[in-house]
C-alpha positions, -999 to +999 in steps of 0.1 A: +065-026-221+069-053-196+099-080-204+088-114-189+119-132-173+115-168-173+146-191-160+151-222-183+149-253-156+171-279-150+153-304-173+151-280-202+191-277-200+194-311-198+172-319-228+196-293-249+224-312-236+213-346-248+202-324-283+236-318-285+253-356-279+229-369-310+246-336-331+276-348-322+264-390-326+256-375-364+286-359-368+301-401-369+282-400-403+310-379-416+343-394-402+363-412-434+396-428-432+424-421-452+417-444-476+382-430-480+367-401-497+334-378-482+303-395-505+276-369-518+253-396-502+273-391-468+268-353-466+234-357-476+222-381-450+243-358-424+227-326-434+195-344-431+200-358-398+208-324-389+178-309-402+156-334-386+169-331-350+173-293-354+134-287-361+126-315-336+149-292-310+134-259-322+092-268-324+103-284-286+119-254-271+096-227-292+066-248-274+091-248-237+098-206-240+066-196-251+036-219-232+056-245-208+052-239-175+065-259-143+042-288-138+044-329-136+030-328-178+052-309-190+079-328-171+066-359-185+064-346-222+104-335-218+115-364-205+091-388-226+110-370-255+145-370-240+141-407-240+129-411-279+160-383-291+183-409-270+169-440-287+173-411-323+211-406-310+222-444-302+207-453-334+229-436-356+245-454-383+272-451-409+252-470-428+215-453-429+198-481-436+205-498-407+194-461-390+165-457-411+136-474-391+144-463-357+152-431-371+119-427-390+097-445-359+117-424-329+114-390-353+076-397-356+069-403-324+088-371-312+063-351-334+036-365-327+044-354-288+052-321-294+017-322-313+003-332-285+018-305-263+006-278-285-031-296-288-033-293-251-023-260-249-048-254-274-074-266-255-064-247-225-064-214-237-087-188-241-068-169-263-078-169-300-041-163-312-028-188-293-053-216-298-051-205-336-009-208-332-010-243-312-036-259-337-016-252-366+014-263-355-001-293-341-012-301-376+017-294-394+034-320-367+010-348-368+016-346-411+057-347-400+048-378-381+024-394-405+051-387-434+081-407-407+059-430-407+052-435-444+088-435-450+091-469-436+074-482-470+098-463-494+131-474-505+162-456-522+161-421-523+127-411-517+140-421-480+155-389-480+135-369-509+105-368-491+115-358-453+137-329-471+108-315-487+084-319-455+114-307-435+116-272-460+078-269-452+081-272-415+099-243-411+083-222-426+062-212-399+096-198-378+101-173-401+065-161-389+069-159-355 
């Protein structure tokens, strides 16, 4: 068996770099005072925070290791979405609803990307496993986007109800590859 090496590129570094400054921008959601106690609510908005940019990070690089290859689009798709996790990062809140929109808009928009990459990819491939793989994915994406989106229109805790359960669906397909 022949072991492929591939070298992970300047940009691909530097998008895991800016992955980890909006981990750390989340992390704020936790810091209490001394006067203050950790809310339930608190953890929960952190772990989903988390859970959002960690499955944005992993569907990104899965798509970077496994079909990306040195060109001008797949420079523009890393940096297009470098700029929409900075907007994510900066937009962190204490208080999520004044995170909420940008959050839901910027998180959509960085699905509906990576859904693009993997249509592409789709459509350049010969390969039956890959073009079944990429058009899957890019289905299960679009839905993550469309569901951001919807989120705009719900209030209280479905906020956070419904991108848990979608987010618990999304990965699902890691454990398959």
């Amino acid at each position: 068996m022949q072991v492929l090496k591939k070298e992970v590129s300047e940009f691909e570094l530097f998008y895991d770099l800016i992955f980890a400054y909006a981990i750390s921008r989340i992390a704020s959601i936790l810091f209490v005072d001394a006067n203050q106690v950790l809310s339930f609510q608190s953890l929960g908005e952190f772990l989903m925070l988390t859970l959002v940019f960690w499955t944005i990070w992993t569907y990104q690089t899965v798509f970077a290791n496994r079909f990306s290859i040195k060109n001008k689009t797949s420079a523009l798709f890393l940096f297009f979405d470098m700029f929409w996790v900075m907007v994510l990062a900066q937009s962190i809140n204490v208080d999520f609803e004044k995170t909420h929109f940008t959050f839901a808009g910027a998180t959509s928009i960085l699905f509906f990307s990576i859904a693009l990459q993997y249509y592409l990819k789709m459509r350049s491939t010969e390969d039956l496993v890959v073009k079944k793989l990429c058009y899957q994915l890019a289905i299960i994406l679009c839905a993550s986007g469309l569901i951001g989106f919807i989120t705009f229109y719900l209030g209280g805790p479905m906020q956070f109800a419904l991108p848990y359960m979608l987010f618990q669906f999304l990965l699902q397909p890691f454990s398959q590859l």
